[in-house]
N, CA and C atoms as an extended XYZ file, in Angstrom:
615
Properties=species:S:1:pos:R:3:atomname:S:1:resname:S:1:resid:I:1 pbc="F F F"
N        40.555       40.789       44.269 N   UNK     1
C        41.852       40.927       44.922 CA  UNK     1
C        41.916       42.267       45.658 C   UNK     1
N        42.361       42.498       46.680 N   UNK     2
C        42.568       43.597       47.341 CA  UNK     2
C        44.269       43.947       47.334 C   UNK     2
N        43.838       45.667       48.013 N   UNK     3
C        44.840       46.163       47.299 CA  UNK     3
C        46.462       45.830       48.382 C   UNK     3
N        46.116       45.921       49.301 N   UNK     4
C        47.147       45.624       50.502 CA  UNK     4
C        47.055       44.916       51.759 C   UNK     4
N        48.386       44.252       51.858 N   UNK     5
C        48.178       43.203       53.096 CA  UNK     5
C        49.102       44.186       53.887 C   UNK     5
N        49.318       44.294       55.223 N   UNK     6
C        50.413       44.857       56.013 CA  UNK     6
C        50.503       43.812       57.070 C   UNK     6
N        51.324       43.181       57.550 N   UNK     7
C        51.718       42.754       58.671 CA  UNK     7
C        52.805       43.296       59.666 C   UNK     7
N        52.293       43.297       60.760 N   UNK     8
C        53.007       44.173       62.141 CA  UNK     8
C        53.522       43.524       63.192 C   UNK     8
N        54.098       43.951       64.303 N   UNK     9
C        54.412       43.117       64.942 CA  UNK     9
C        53.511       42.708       66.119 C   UNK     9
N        52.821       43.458       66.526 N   UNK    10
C        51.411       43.516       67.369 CA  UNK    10
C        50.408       44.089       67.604 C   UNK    10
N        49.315       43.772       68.561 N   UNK    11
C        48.089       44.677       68.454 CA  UNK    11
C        48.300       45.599       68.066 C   UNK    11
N        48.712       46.729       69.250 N   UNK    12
C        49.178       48.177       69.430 CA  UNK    12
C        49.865       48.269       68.312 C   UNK    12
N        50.301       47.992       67.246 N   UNK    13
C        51.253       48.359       66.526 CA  UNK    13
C        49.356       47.796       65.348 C   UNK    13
N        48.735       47.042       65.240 N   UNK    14
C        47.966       47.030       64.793 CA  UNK    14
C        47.033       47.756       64.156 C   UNK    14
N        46.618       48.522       65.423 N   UNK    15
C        45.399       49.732       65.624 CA  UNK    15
C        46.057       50.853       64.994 C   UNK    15
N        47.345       51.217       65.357 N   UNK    16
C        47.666       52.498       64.782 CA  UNK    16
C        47.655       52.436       63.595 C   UNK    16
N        48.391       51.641       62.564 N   UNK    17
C        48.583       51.215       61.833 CA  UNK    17
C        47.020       51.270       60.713 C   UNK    17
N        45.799       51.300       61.180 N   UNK    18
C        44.806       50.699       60.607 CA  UNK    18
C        44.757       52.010       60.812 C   UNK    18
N        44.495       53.031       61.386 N   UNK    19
C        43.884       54.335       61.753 CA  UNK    19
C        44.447       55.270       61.070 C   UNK    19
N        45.885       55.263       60.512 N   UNK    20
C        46.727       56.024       59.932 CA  UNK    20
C        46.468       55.314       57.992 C   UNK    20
N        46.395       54.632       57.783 N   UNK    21
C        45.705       54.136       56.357 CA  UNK    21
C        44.552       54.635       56.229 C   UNK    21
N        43.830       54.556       57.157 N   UNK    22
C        42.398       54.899       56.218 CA  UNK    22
C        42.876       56.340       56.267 C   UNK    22
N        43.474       56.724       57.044 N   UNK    23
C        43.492       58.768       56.979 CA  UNK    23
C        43.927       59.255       55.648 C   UNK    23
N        45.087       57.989       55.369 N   UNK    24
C        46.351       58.390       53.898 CA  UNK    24
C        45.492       58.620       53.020 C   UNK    24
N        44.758       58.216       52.480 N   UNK    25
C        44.038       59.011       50.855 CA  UNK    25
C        43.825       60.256       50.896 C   UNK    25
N        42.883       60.731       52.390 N   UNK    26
C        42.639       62.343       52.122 CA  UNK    26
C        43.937       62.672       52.539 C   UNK    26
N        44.973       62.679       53.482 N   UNK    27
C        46.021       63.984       54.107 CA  UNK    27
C        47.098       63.597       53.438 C   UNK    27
N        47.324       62.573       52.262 N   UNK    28
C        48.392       62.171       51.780 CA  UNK    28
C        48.233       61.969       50.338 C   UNK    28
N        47.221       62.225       49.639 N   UNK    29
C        46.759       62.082       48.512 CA  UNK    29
C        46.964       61.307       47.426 C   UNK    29
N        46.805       60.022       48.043 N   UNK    30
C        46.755       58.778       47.489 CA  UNK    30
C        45.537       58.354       46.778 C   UNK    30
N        45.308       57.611       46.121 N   UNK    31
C        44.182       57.666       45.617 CA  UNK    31
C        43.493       56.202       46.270 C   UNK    31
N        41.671       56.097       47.063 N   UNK    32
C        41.572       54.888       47.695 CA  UNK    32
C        42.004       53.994       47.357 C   UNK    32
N        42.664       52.841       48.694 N   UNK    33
C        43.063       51.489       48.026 CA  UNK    33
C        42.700       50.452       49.948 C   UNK    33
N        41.954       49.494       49.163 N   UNK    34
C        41.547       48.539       50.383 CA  UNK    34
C        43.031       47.845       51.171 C   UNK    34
N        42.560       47.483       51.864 N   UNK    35
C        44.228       46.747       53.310 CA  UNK    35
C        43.343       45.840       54.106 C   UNK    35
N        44.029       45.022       54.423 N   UNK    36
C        44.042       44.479       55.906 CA  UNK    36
C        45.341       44.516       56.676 C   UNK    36
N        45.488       44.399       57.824 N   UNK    37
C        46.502       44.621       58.611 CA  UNK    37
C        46.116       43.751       59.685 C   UNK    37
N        47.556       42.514       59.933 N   UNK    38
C        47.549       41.650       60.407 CA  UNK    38
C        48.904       41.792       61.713 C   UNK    38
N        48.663       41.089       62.741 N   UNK    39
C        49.303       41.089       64.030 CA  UNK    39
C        50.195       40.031       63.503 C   UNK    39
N        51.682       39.677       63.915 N   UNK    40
C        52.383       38.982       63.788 CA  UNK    40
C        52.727       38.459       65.582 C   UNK    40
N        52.198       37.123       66.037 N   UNK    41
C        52.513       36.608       67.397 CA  UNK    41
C        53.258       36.454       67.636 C   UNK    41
N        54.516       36.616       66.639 N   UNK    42
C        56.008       36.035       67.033 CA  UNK    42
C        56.777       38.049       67.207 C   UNK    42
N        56.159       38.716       67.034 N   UNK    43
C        56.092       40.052       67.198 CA  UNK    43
C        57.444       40.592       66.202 C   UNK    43
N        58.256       41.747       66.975 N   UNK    44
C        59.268       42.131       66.345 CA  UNK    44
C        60.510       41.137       66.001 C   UNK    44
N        60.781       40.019       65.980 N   UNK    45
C        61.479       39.179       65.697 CA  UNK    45
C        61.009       38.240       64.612 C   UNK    45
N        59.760       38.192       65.287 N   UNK    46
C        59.001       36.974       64.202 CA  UNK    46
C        59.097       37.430       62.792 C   UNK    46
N        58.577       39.277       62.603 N   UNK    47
C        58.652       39.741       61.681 CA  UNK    47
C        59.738       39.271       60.450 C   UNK    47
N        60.715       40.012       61.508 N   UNK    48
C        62.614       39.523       60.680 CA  UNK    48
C        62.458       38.323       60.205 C   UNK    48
N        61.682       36.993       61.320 N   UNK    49
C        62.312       35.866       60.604 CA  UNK    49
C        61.432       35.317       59.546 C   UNK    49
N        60.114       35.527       59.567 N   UNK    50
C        59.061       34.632       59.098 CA  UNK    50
C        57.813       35.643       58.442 C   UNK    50
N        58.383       36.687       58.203 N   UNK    51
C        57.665       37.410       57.155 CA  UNK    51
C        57.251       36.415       55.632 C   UNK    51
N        58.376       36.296       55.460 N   UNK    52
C        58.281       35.564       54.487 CA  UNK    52
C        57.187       34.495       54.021 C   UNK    52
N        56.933       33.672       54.956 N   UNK    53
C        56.358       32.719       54.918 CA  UNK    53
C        54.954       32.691       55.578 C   UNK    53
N        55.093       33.852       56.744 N   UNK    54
C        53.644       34.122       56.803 CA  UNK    54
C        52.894       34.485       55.810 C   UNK    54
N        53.584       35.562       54.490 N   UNK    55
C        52.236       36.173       54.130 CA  UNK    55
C        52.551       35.091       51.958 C   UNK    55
N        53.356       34.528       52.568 N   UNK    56
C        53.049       33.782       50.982 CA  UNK    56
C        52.103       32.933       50.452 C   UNK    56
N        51.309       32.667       51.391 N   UNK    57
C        50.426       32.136       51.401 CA  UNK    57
C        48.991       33.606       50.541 C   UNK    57
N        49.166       34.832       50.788 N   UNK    58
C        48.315       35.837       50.419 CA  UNK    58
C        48.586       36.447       48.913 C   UNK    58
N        50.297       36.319       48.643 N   UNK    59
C        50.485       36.343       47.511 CA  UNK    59
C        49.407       36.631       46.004 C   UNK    59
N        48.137       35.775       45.904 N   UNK    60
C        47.612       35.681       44.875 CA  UNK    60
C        46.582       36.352       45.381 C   UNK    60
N        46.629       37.327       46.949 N   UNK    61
C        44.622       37.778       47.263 CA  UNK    61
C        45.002       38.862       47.576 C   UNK    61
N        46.230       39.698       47.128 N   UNK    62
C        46.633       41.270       47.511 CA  UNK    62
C        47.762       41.532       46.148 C   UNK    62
N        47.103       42.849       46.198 N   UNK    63
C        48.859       43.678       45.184 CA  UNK    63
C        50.012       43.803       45.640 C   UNK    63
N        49.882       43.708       47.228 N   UNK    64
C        51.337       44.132       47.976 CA  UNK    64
C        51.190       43.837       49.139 C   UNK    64
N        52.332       43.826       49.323 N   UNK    65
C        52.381       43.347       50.632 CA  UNK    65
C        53.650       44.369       51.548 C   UNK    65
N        53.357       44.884       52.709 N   UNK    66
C        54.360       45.298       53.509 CA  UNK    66
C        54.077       45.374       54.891 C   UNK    66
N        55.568       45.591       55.693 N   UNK    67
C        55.674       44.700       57.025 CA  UNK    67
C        56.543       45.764       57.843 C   UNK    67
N        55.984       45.904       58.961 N   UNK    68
C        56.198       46.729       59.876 CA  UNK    68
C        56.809       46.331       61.166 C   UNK    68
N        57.646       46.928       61.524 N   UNK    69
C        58.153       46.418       63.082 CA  UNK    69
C        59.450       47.055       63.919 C   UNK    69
N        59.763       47.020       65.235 N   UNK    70
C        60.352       47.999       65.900 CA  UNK    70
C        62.036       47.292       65.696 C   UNK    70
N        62.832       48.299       65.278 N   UNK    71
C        64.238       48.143       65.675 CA  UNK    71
C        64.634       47.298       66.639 C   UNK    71
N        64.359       47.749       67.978 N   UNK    72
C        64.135       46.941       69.383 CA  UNK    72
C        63.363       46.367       69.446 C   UNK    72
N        63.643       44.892       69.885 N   UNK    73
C        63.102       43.740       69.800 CA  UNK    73
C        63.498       42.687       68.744 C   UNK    73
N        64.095       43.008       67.541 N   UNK    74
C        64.035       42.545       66.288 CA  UNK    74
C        64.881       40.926       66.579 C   UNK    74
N        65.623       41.279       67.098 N   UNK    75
C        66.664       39.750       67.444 CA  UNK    75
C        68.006       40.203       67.047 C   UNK    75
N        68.089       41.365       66.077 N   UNK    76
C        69.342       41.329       65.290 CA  UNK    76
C        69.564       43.073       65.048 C   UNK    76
N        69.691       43.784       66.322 N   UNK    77
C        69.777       45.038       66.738 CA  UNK    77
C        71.452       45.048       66.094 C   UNK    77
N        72.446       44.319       66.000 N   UNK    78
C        74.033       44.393       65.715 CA  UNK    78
C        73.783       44.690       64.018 C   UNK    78
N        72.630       44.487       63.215 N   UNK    79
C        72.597       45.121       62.024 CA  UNK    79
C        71.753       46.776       61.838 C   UNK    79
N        72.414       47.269       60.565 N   UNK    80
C        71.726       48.453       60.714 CA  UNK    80
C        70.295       48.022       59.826 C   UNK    80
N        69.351       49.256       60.219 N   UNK    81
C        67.981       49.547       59.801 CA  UNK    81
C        68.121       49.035       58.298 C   UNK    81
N        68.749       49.623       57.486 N   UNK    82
C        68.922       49.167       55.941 CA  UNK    82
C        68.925       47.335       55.875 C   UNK    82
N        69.839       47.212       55.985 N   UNK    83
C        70.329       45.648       56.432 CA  UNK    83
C        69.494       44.747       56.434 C   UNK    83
N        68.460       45.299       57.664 N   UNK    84
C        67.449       44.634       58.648 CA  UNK    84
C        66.119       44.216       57.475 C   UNK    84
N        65.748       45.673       56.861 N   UNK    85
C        64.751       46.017       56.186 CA  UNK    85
C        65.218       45.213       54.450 C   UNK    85
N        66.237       45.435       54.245 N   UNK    86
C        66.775       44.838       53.085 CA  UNK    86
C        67.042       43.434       52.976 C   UNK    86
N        67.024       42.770       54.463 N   UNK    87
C        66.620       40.596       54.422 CA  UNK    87
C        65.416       40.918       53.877 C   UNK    87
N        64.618       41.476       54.795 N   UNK    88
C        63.193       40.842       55.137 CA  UNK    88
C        62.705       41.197       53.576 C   UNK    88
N        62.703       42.342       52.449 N   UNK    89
C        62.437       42.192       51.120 CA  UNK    89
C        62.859       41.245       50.380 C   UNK    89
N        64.307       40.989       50.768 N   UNK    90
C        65.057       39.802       49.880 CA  UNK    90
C        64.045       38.572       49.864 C   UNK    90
N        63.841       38.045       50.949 N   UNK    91
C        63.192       37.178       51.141 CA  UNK    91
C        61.672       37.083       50.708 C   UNK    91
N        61.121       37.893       50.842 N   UNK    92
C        59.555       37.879       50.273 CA  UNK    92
C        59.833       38.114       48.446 C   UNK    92
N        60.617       38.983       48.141 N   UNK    93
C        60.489       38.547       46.804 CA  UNK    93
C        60.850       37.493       46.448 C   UNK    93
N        61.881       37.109       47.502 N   UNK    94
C        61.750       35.027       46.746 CA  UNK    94
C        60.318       34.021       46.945 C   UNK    94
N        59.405       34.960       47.343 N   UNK    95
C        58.285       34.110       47.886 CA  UNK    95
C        56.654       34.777       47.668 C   UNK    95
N        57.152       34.912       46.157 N   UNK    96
C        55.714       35.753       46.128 CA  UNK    96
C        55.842       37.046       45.932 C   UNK    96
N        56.458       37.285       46.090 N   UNK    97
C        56.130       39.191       46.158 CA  UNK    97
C        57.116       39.985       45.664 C   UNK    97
N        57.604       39.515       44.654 N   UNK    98
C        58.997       39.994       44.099 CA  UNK    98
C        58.291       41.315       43.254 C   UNK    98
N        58.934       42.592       43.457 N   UNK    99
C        58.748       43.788       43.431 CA  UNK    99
C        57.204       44.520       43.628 C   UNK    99
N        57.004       43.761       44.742 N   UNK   100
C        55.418       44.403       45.233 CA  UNK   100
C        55.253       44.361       47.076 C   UNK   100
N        56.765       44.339       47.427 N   UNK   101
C        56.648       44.462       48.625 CA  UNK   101
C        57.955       45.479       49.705 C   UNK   101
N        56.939       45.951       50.271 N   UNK   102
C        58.380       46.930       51.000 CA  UNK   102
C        57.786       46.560       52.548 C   UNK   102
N        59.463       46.860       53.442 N   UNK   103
C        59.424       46.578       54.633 CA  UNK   103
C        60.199       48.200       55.432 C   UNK   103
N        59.342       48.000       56.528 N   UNK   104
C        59.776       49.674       57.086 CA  UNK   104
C        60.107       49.346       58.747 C   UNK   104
N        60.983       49.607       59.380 N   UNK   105
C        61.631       49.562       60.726 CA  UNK   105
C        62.063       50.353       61.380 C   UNK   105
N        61.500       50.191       62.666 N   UNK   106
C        60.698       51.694       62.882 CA  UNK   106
C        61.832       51.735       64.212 C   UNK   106
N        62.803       53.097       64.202 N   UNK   107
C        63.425       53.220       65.350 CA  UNK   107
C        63.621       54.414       66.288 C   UNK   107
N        63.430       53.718       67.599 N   UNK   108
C        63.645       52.662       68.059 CA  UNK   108
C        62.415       51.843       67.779 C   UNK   108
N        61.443       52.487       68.330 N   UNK   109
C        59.968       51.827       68.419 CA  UNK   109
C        58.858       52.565       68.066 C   UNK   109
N        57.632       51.487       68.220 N   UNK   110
C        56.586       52.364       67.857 CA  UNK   110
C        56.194       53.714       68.550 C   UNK   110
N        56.315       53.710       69.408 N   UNK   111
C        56.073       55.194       70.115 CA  UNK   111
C        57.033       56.488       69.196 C   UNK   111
N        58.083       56.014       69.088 N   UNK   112
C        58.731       56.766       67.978 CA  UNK   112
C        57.617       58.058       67.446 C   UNK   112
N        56.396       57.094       67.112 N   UNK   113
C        55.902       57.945       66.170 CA  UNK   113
C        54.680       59.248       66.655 C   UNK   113
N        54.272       58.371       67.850 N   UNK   114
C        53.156       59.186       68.731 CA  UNK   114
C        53.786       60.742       69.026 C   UNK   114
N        54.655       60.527       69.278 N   UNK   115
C        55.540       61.810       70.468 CA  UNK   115
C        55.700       63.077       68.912 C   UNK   115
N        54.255       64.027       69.662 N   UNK   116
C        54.452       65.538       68.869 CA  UNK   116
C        53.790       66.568       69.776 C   UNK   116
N        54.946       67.421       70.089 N   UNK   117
C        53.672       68.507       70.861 CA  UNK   117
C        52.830       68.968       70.304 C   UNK   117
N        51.847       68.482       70.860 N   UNK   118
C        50.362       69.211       70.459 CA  UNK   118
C        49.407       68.614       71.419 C   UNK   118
N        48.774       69.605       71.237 N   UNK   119
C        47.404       69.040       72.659 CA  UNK   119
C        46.632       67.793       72.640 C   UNK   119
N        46.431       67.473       71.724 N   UNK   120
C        46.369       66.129       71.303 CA  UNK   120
C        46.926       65.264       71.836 C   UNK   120
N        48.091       65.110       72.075 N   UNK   121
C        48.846       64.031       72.691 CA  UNK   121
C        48.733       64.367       74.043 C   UNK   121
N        48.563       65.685       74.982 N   UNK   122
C        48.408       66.191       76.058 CA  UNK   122
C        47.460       65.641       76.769 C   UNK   122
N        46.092       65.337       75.742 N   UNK   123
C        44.684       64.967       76.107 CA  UNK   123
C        44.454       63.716       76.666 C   UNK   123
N        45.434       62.682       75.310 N   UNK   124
C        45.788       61.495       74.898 CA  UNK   124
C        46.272       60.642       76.403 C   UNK   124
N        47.137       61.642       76.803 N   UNK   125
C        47.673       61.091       78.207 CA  UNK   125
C        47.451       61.910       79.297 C   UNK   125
N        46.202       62.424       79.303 N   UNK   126
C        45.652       62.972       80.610 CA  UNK   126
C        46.392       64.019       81.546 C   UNK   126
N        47.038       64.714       80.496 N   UNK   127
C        47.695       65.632       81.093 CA  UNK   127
C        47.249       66.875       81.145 C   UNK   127
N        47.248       67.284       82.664 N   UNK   128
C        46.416       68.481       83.373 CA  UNK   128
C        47.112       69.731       84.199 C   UNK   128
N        48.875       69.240       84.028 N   UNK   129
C        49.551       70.227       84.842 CA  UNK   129
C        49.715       71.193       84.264 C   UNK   129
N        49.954       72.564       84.802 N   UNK   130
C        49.811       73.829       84.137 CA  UNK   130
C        50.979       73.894       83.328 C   UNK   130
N        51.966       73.132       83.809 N   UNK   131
C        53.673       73.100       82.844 CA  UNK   131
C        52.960       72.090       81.579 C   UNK   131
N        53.171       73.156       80.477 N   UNK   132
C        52.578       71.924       79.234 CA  UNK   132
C        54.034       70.497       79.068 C   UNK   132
N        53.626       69.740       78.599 N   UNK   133
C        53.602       68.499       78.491 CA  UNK   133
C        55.475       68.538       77.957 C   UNK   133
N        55.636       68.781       76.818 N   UNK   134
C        57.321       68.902       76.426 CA  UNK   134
C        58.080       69.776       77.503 C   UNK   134
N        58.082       71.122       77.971 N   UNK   135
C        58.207       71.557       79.003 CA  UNK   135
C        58.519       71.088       79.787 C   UNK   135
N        57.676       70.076       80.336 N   UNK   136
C        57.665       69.035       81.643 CA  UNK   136
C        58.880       68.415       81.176 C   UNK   136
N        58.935       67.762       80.232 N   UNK   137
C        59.940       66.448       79.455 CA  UNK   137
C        61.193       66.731       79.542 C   UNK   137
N        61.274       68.318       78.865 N   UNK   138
C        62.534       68.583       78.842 CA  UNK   138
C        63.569       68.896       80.534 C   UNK   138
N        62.492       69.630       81.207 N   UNK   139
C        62.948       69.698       82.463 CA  UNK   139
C        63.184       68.295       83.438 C   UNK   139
N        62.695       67.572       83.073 N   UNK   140
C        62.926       65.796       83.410 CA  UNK   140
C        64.138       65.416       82.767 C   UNK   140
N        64.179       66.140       81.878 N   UNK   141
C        65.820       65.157       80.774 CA  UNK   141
C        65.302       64.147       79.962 C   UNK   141
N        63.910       64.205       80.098 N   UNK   142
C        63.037       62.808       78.856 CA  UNK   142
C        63.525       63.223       77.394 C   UNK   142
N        63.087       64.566       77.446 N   UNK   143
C        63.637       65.276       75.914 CA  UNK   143
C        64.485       66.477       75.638 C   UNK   143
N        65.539       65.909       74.914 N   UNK   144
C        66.822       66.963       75.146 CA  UNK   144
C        66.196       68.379       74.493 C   UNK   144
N        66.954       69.855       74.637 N   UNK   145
C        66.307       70.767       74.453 CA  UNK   145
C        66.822       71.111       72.740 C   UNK   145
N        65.824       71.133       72.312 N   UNK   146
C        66.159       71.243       70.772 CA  UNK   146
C        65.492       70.250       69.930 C   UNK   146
N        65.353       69.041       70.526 N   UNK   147
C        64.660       67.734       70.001 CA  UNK   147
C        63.173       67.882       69.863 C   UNK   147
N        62.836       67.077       69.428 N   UNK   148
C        61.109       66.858       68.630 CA  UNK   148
C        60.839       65.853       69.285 C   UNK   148
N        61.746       65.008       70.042 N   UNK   149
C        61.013       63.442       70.352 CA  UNK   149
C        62.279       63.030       71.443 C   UNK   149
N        61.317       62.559       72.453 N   UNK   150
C        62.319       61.824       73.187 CA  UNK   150
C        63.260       60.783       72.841 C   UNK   150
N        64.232       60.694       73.693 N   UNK   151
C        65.579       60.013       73.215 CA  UNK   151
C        64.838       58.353       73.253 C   UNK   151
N        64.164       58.090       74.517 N   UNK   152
C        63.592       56.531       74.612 CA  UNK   152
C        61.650       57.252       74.566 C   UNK   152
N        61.565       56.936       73.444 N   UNK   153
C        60.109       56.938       73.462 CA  UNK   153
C        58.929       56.405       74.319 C   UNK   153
N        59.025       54.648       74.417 N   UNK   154
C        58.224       54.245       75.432 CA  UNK   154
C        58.229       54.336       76.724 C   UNK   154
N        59.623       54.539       76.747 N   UNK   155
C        59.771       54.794       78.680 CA  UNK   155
C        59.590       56.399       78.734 C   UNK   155
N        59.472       56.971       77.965 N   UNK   156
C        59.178       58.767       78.375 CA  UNK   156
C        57.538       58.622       78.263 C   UNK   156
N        57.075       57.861       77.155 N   UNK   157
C        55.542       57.611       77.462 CA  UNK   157
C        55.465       56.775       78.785 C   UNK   157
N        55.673       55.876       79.493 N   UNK   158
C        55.410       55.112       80.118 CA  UNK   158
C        55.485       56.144       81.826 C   UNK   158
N        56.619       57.253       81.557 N   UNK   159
C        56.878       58.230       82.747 CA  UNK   159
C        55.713       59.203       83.163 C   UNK   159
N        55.267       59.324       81.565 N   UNK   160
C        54.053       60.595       81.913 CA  UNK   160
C        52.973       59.929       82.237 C   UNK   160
N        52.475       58.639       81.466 N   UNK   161
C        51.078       58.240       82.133 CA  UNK   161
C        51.178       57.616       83.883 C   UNK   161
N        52.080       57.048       84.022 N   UNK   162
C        52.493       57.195       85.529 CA  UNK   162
C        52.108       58.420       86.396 C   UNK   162
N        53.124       59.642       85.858 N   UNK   163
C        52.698       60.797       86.587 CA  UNK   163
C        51.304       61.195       86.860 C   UNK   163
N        50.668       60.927       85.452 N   UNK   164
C        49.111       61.385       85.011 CA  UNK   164
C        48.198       60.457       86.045 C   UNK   164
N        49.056       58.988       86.619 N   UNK   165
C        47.975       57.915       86.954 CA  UNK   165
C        46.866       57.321       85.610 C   UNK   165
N        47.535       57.527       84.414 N   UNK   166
C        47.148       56.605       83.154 CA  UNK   166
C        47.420       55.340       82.987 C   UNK   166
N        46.599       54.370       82.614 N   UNK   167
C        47.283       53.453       82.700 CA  UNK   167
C        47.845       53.297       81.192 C   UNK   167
N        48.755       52.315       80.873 N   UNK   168
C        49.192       52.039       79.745 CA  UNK   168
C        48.283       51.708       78.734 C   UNK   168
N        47.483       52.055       77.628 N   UNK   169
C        47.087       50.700       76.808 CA  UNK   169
C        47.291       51.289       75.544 C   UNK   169
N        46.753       50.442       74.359 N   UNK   170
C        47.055       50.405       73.112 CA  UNK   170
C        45.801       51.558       72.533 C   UNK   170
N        44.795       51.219       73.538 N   UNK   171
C        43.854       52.483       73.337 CA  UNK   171
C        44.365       54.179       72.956 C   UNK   171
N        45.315       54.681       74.012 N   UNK   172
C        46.155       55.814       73.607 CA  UNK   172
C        47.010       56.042       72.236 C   UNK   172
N        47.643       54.829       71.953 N   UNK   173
C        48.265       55.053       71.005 CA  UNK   173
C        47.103       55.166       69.505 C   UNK   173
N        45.771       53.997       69.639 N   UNK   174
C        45.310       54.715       68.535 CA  UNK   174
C        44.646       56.092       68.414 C   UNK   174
N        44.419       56.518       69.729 N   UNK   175
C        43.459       57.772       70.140 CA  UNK   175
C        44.308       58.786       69.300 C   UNK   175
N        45.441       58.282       69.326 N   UNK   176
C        46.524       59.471       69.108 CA  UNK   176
C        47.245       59.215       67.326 C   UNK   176
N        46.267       58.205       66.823 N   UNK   177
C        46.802       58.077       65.282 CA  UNK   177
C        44.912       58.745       64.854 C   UNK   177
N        44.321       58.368       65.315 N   UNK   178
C        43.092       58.578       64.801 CA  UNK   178
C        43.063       60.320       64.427 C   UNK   178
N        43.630       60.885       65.800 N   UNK   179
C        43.729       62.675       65.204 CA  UNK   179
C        44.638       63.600       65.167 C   UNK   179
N        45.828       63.241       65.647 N   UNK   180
C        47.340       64.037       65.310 CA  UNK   180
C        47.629       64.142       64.133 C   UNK   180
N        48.068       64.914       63.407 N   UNK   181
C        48.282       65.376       62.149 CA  UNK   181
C        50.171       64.731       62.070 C   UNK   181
N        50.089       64.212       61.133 N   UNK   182
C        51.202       63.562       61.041 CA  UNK   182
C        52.203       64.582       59.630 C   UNK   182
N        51.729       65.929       59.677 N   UNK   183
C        52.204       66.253       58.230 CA  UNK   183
C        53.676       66.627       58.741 C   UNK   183
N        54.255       67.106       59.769 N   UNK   184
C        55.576       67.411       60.372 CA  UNK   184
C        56.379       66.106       60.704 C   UNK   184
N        55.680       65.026       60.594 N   UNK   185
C        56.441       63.682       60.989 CA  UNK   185
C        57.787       63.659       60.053 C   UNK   185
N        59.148       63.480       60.783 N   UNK   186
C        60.283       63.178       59.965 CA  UNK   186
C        60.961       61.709       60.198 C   UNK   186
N        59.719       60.859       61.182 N   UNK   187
C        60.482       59.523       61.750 CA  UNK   187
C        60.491       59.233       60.406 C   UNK   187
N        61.873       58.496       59.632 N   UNK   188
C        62.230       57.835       58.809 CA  UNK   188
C        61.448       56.808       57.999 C   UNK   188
N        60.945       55.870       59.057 N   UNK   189
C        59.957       54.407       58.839 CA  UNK   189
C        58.833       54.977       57.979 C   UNK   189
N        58.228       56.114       58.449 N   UNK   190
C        57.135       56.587       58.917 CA  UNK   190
C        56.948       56.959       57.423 C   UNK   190
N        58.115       57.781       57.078 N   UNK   191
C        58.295       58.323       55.701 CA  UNK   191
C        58.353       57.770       54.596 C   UNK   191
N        59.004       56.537       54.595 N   UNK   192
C        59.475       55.666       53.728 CA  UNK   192
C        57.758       54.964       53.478 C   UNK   192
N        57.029       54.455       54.541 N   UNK   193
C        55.477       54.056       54.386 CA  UNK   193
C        54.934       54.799       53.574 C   UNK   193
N        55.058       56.171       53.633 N   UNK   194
C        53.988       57.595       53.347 CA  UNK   194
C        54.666       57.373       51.380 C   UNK   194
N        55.507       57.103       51.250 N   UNK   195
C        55.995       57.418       49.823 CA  UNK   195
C        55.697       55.832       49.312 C   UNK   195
N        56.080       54.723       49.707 N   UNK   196
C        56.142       53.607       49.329 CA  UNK   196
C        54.158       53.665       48.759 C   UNK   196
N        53.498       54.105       49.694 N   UNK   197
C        51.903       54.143       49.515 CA  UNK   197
C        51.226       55.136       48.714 C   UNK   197
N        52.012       56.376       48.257 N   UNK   198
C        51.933       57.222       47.325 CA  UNK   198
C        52.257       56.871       46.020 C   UNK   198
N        53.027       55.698       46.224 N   UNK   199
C        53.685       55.049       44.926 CA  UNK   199
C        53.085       54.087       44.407 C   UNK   199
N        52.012       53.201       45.116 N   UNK   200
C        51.293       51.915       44.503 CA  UNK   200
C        50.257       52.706       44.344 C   UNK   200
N        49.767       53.684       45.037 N   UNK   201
C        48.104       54.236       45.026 CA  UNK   201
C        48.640       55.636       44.701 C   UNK   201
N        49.168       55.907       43.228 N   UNK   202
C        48.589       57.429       43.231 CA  UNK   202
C        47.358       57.790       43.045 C   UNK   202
N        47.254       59.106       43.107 N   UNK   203
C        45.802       59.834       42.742 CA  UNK   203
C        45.681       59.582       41.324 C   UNK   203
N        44.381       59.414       40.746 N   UNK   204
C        44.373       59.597       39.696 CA  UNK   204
C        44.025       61.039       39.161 C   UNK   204
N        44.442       61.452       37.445 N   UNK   205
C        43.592       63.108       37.384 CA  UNK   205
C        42.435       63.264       36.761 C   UNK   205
């Protein structure tokens, strides 16, 4: 039996996802635990509706199970994050996974999580102007002055690789889970993952 299933809402939400697990044992000090991480085609909605039933079928070939996906998009943005995240458990513990599964919703979106100054992300999106990269943002109005993260994540990513002549792909976003240091991360989702996975896999002494 392996130790974790994760299901997401897509590729890109895939890759990162896979790149940031294997990192968690050493920078988060978990103790190893095996995963797979699966794409959901019905994406951020499908998640909400059919979590459930996608992964009950895995029930008896994992310890846990948890499910990832963006605020936006979900189908049911008129509920809050709690709400949202608190069906989609209800439901899998009626189906298998009753107290071995947590769900995390990530807002707005996945980019949410990419966006940290550091050169890293500078590299990530081919940025070469002498105005470093937040600098730029803030003088655009992408990111208010005082903030850590733009107000719309994908469209402030989507502004700079434009500028850069980058094109979009899912490639960047893992480039940018594979080596950004996530220890300053305060996105919520992000957090709730980092403890929920500290909690099935501690270290041992």
């Amino acid at each position: 039996m392996k130790d974790l299933v994760v299901l997401v809402a897509d590729g890109t939400m895939q890759k990162v996802v896979e790149e940031i697990l294997l990192r968690v044992p050493r920078s988060s000090g978990t103790s190893d635990f095996t995963f797979d991480v699966i794409p959901n085609i019905g994406h951020d909605s499908g998640c909400y509706n059919d979590s459930h039933e996608l992964l009950r079928s895995f029930s008896t070939q994992y310890r846990f199970a948890m499910v990832i996906f963006d605020f936006e998009g979900s189908g049911v943005e008129i509920k809050s994050i709690n709400e949202i995240e608190n069906d989609v458990e209800r439901l899998l513990d009626n189906h298998g996974w009753q107290n071995r599964n947590s769900v995390a919703v990530i807002n707005p979106e996945l980019e949410n999580w990419i966006w940290q100054d550091s050169p890293h992300i500078e590299e990530a999106f081919g940025w070469e102007n002498n105005t470093p990269l937040y600098q730029w943002c803030r003088t655009e109005g992408l990111i208010a002055h005082g903030d850590s993260k733009p107000i719309r994540p994908k469209e402030t990513m989507q502004r700079v690789l434009k500028f850069t002549r980058t094109p979009f792909s899912s490639a960047i976003h893992k480039k940018i889970a594979k080596v950004v240091s996530y220890k300053r991360c305060t996105d919520r989702a992000f957090l709730k993952i980092l403890n929920q996975l500290k909690n099935w896999f501690p270290r041992h002494s």
